[in-house]
N, CA, C and O of each residue as an XYZ file, in Angstrom:
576
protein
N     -54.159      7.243     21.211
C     -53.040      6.361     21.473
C     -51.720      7.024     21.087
O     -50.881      7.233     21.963
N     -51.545      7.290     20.094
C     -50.157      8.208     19.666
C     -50.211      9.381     20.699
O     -49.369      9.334     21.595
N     -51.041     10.368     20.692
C     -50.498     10.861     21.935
C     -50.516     10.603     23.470
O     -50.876     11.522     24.204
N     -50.233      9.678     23.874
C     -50.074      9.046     24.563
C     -48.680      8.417     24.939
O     -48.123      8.208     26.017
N     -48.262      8.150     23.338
C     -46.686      7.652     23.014
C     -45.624      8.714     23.260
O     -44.568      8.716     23.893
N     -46.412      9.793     22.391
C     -45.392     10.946     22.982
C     -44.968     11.760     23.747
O     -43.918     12.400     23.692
N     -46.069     11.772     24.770
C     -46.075     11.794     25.818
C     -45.117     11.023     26.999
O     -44.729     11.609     28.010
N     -44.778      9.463     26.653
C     -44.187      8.714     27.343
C     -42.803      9.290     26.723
O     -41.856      9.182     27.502
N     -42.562      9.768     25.712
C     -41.344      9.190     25.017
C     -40.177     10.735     25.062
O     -38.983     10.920     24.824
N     -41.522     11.726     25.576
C     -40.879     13.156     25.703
C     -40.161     13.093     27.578
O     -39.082     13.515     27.996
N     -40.958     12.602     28.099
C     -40.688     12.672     29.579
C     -40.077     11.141     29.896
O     -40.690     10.098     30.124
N     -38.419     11.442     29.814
C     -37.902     10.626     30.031
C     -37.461     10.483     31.159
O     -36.668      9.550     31.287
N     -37.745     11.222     32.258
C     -37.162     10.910     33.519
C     -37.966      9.837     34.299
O     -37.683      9.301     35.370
N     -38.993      9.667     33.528
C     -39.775      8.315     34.059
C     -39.001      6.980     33.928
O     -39.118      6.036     34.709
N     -38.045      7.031     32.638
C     -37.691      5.650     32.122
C     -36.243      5.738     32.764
O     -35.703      4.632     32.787
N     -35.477      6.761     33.290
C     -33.682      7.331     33.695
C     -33.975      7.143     34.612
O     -33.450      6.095     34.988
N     -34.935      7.807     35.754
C     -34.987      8.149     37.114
C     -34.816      9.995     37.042
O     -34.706     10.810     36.127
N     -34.853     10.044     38.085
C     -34.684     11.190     38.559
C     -33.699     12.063     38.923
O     -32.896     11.162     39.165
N     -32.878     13.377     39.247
C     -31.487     13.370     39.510
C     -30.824     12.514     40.713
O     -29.683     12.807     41.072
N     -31.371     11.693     41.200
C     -30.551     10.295     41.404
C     -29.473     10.085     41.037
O     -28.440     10.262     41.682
N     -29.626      9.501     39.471
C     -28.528      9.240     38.115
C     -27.555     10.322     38.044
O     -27.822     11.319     37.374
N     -26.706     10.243     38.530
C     -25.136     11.070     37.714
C     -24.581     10.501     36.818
O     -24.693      9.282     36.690
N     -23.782     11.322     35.906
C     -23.467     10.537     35.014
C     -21.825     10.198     34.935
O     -21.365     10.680     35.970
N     -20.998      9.729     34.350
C     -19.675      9.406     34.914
C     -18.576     10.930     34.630
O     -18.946     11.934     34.023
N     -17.421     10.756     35.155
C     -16.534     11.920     35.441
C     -15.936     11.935     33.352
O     -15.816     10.952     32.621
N     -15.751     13.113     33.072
C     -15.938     13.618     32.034
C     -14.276     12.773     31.585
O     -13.339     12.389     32.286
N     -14.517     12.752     30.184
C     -12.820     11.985     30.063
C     -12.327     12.943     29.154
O     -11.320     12.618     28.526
N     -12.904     14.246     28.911
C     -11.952     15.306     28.042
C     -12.260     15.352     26.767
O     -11.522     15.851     25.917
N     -13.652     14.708     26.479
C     -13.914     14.674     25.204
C     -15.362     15.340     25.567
O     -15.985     15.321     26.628
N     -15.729     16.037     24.086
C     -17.332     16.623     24.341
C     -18.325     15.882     24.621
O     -18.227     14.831     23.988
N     -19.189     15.912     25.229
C     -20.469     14.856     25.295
C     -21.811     16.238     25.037
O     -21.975     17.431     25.291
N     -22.409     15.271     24.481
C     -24.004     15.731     23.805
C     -24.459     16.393     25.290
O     -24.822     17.569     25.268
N     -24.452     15.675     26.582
C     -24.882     15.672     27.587
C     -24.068     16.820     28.293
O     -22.881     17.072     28.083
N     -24.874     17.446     29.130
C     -24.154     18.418     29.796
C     -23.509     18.015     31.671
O     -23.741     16.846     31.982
N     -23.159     18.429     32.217
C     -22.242     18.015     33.270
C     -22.798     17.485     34.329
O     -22.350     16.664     35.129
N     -24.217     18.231     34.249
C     -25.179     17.705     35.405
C     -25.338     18.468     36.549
O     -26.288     18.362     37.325
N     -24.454     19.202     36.649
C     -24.970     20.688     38.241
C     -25.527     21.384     37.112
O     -25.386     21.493     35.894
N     -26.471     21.958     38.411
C     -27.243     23.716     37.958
C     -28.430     22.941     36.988
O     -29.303     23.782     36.776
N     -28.788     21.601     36.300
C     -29.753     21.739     35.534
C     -30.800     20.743     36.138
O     -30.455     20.214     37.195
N     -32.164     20.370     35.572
C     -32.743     19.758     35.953
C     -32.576     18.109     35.656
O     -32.518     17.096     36.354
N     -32.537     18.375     34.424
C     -32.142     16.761     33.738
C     -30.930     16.968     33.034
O     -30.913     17.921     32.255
N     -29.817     16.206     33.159
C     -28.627     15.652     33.158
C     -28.665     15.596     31.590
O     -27.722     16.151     31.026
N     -29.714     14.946     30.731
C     -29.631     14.391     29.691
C     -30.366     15.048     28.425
O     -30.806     14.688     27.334
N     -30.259     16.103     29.117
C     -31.170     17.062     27.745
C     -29.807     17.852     27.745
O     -29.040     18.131     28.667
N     -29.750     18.231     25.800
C     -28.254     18.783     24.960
C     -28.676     20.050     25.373
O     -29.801     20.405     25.723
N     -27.069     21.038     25.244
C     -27.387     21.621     25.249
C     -27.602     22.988     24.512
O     -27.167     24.110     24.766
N     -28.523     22.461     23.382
C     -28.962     23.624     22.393
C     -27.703     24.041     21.391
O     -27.059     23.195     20.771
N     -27.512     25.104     21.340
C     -26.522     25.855     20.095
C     -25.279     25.106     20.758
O     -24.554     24.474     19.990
N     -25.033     25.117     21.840
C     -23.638     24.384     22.251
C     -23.140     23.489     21.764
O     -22.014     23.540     21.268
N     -24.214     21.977     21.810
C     -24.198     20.656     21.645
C     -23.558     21.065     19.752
O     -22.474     20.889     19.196
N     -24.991     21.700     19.260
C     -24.426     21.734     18.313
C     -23.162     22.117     17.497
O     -22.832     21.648     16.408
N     -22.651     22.865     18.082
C     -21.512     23.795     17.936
C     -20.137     22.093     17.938
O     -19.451     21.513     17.097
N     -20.299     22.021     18.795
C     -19.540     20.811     19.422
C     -19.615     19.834     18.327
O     -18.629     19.726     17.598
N     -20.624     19.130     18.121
C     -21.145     18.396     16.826
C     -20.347     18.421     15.675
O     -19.632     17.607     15.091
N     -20.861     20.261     15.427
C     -20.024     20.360     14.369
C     -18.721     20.821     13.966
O     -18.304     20.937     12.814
N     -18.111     21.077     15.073
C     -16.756     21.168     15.372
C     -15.805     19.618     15.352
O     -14.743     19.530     14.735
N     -16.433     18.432     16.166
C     -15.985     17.315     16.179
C     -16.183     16.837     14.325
O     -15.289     16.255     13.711
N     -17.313     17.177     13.799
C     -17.310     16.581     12.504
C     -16.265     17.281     11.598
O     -15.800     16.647     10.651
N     -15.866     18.571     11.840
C     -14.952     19.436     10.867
C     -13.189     18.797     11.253
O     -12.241     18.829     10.468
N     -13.178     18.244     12.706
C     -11.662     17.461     12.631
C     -12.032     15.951     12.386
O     -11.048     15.219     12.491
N     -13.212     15.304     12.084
C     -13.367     14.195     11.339
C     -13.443     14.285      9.824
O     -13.415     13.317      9.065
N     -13.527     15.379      9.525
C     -13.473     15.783      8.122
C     -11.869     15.820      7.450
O     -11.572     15.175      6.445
N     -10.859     16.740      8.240
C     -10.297     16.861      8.122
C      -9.553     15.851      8.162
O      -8.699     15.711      7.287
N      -9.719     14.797      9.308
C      -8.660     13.312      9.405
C      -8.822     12.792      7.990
O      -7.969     12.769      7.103
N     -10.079     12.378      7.950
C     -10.297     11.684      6.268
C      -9.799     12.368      5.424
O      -8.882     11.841      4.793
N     -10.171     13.734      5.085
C      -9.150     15.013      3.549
C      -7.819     14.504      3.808
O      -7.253     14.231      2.750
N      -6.972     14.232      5.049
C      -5.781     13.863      5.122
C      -5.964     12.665      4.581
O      -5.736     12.704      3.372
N      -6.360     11.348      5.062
C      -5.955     10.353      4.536
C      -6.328     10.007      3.064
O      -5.796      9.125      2.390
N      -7.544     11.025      2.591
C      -7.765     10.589      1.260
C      -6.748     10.842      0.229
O      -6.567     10.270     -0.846
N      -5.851     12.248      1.022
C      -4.716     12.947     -0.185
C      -3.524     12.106     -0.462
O      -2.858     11.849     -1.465
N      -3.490     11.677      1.144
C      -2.375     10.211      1.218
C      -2.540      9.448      0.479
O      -1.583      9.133     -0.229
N      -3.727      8.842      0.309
C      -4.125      7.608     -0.419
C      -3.817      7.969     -1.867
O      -3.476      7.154     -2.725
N      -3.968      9.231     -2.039
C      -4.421      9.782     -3.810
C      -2.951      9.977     -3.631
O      -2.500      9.012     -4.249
N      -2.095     10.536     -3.235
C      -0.368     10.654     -3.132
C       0.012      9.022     -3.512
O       0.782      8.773     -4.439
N      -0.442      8.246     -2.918
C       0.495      6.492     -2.783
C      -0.218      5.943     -4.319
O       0.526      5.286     -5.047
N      -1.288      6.148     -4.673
C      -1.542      5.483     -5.986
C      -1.040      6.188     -7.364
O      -0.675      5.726     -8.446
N      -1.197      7.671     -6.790
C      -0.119      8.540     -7.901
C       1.042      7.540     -7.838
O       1.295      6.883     -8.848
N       1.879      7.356     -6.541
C       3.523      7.138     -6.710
C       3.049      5.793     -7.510
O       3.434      5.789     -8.679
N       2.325      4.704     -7.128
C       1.978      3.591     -7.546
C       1.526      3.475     -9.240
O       1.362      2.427     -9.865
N       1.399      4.729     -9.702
C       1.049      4.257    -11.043
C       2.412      4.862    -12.243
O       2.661      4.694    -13.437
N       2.983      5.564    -11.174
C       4.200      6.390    -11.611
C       5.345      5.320    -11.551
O       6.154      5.390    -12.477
N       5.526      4.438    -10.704
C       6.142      3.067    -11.033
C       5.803      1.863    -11.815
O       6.643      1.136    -12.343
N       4.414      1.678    -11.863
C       3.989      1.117    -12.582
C       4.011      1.377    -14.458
O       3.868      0.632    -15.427
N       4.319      3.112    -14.225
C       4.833      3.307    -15.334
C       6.126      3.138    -16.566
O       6.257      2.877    -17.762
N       7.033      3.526    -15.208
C       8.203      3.347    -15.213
C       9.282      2.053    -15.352
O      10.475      2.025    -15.654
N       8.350      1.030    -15.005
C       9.110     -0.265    -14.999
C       8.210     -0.731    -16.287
O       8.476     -1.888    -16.611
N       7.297     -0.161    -17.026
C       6.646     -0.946    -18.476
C       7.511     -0.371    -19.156
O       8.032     -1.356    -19.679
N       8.169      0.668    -19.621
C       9.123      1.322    -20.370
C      10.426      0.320    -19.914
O      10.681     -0.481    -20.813
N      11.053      0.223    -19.065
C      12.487     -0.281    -18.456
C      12.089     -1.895    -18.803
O      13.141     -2.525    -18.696
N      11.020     -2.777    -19.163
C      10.515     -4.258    -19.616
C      10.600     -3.873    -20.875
O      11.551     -4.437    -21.416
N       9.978     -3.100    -21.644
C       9.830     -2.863    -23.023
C      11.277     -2.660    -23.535
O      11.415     -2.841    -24.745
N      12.250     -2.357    -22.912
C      13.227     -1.571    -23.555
C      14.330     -3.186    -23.432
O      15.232     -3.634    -24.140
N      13.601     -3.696    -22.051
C      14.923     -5.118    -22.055
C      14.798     -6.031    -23.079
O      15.723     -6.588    -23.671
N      12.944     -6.232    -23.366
C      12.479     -6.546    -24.403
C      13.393     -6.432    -25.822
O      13.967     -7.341    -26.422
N      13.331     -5.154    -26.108
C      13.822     -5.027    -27.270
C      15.693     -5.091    -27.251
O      16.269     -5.063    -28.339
N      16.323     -5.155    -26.250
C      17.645     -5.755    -26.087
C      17.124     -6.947    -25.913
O      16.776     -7.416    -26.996
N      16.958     -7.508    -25.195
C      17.099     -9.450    -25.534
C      16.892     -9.816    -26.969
O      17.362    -10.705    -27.678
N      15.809     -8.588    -27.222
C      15.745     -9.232    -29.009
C      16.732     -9.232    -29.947
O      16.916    -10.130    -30.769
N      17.499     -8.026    -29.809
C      18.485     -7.825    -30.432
C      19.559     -8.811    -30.142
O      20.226     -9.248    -31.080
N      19.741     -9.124    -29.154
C      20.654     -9.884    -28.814
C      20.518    -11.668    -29.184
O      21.402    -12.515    -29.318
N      19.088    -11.764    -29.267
C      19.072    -12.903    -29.530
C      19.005    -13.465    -31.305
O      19.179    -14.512    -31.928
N      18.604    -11.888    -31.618
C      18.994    -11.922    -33.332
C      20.621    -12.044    -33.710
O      21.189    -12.569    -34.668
N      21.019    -11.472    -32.774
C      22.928    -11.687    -32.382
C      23.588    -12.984    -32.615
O      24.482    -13.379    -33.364
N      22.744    -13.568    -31.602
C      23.447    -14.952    -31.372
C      23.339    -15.838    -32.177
O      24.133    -16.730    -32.473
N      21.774    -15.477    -32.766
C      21.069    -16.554    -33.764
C      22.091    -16.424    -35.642
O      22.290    -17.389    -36.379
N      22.451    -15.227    -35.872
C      23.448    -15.185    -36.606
C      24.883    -15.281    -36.664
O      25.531    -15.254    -37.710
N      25.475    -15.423    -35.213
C      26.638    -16.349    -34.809
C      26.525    -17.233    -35.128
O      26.994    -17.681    -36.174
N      25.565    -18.057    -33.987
C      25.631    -19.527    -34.156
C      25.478    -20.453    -35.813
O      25.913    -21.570    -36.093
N      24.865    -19.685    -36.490
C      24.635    -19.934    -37.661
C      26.118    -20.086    -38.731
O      26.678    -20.922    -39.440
N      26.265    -18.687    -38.284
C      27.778    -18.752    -38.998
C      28.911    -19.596    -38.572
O      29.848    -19.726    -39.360
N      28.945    -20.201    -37.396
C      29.976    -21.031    -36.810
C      29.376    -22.290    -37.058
O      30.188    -23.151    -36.722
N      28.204    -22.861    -37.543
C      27.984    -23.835    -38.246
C      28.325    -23.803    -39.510
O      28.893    -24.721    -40.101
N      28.057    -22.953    -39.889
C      28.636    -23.348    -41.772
C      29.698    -23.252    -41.573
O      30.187    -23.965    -42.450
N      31.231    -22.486    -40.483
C      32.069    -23.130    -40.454
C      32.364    -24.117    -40.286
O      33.319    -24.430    -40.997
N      31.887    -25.168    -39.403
C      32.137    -25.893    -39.323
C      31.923    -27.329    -39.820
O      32.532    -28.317    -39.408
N      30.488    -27.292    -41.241
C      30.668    -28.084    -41.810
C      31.569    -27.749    -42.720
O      32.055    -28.683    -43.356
N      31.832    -26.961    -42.894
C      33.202    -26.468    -44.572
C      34.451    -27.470    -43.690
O      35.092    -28.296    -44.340
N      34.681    -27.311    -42.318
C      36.131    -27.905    -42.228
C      36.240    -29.021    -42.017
O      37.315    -29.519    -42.352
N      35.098    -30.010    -41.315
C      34.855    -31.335    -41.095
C      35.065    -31.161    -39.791
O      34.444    -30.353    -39.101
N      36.088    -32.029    -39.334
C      36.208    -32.178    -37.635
C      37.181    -31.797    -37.306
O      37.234    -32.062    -36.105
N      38.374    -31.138    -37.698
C      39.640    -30.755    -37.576
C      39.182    -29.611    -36.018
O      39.576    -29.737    -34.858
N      38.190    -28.504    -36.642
C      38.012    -27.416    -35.553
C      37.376    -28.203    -34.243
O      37.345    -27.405    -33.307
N      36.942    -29.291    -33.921
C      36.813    -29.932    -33.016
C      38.037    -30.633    -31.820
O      37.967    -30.710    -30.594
N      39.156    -31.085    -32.806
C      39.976    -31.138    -32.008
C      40.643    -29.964    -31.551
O      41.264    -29.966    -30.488
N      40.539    -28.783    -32.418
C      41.512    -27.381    -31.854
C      40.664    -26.892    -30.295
O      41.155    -26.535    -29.224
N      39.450    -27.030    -30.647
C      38.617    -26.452    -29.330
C      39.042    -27.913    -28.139
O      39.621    -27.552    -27.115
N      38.843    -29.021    -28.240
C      39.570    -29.677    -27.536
C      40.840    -29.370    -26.853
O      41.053    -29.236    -25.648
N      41.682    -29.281    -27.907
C      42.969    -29.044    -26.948
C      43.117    -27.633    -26.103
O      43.724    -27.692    -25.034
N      42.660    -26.552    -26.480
C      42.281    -25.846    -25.763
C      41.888    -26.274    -24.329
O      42.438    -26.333    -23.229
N      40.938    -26.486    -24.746
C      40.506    -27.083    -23.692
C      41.096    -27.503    -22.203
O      40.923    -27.067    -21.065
N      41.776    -28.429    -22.708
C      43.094    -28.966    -21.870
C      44.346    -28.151    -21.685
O      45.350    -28.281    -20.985
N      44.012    -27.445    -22.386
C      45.706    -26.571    -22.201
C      44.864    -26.086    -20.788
O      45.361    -26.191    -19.667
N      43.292    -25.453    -21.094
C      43.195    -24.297    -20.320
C      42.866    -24.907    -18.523
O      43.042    -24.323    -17.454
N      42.419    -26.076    -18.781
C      42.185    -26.969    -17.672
C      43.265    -27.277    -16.691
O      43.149    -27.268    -15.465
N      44.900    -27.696    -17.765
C      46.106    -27.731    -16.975
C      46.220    -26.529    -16.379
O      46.434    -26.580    -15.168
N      46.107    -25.030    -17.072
C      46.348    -24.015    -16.463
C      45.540    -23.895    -14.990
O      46.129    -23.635    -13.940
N      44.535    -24.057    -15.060
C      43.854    -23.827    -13.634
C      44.032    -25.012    -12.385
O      43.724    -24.658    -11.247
N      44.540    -26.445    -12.610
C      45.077    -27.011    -11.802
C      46.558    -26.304    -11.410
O      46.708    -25.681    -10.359
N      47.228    -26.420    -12.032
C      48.686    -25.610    -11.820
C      48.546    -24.345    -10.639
O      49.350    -24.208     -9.718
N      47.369    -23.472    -10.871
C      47.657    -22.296    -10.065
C      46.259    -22.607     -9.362
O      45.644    -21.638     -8.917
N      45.690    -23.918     -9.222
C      44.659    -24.148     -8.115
C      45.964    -24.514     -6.992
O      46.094    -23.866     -5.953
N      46.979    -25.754     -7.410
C      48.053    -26.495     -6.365
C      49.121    -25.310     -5.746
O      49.719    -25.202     -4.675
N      49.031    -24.332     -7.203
C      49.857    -23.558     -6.254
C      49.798    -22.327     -5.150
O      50.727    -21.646     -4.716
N      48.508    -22.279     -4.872
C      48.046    -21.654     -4.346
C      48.553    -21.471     -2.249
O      47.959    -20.658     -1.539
């Protein structure tokens, strides 16, 4: 029985047909298959050629991928090289906001104990200010 199978499975012009079958007009790319004049069957490779071809098509599929892998390995370099760069430039705002907020926190502090030492007097001075500075910007809003 097995040989029998291989038999069917070696002689394929039983299952194709015969040179009948042409095969379609070539589109400029290699095919396993050879052109079809001068041979008997259309569909048998042809030997060192096919292979040649094979491995010629696999060496510029090789090469497409080496390109895109270097790309890829280029964009996650740049990607970790920013990723670097902006933890230093956070860390550093970090430590200015801190400073700054140790700043304020000892202002504000100190302009409270001024201002219980004087009572409410410095309340009306920031008031009138106030209004002085308010008249000023109507004045040269009208005169505009």
């Amino acid at each position: 029985m097995s040989h029998r199978n291989r038999t069917t499975l070696r002689d394929r012009s039983q299952l194709l047909g015969t040179n009948e079958y042409s095969t379609p007009p070539s589109s400029g790319r290699s095919s396993p298959f050879g052109s079809g004049s001068g041979r008997e069957n259309p569909f048998q490779p042809l030997g060192q050629r096919y292979a040649d071809d094979l491995e010629g098509q696999n060496d510029e599929h090789l090469e497409g991928l080496t390109a895109k892998v270097k790309l890829l390995k280029d964009i996650t370099i740049g990607i970790g090289n920013e990723v670097r760069d902006s933890t230093i430039q956070l860390s550093q705002m970090n430590d200015a906001f801190s400073e700054t907020s140790g700043i304020l926190k000892g202002t504000f502090r100190r302009m409270n104990n001024m201002a219980s030492r004087q009572g409410c007097r410095w309340l009306w001075y920031i008031i009138f200010l106030l209004v002085v500075f308010w008249f000023f910007i109507v004045v040269w809003w009208f005169r505009r």
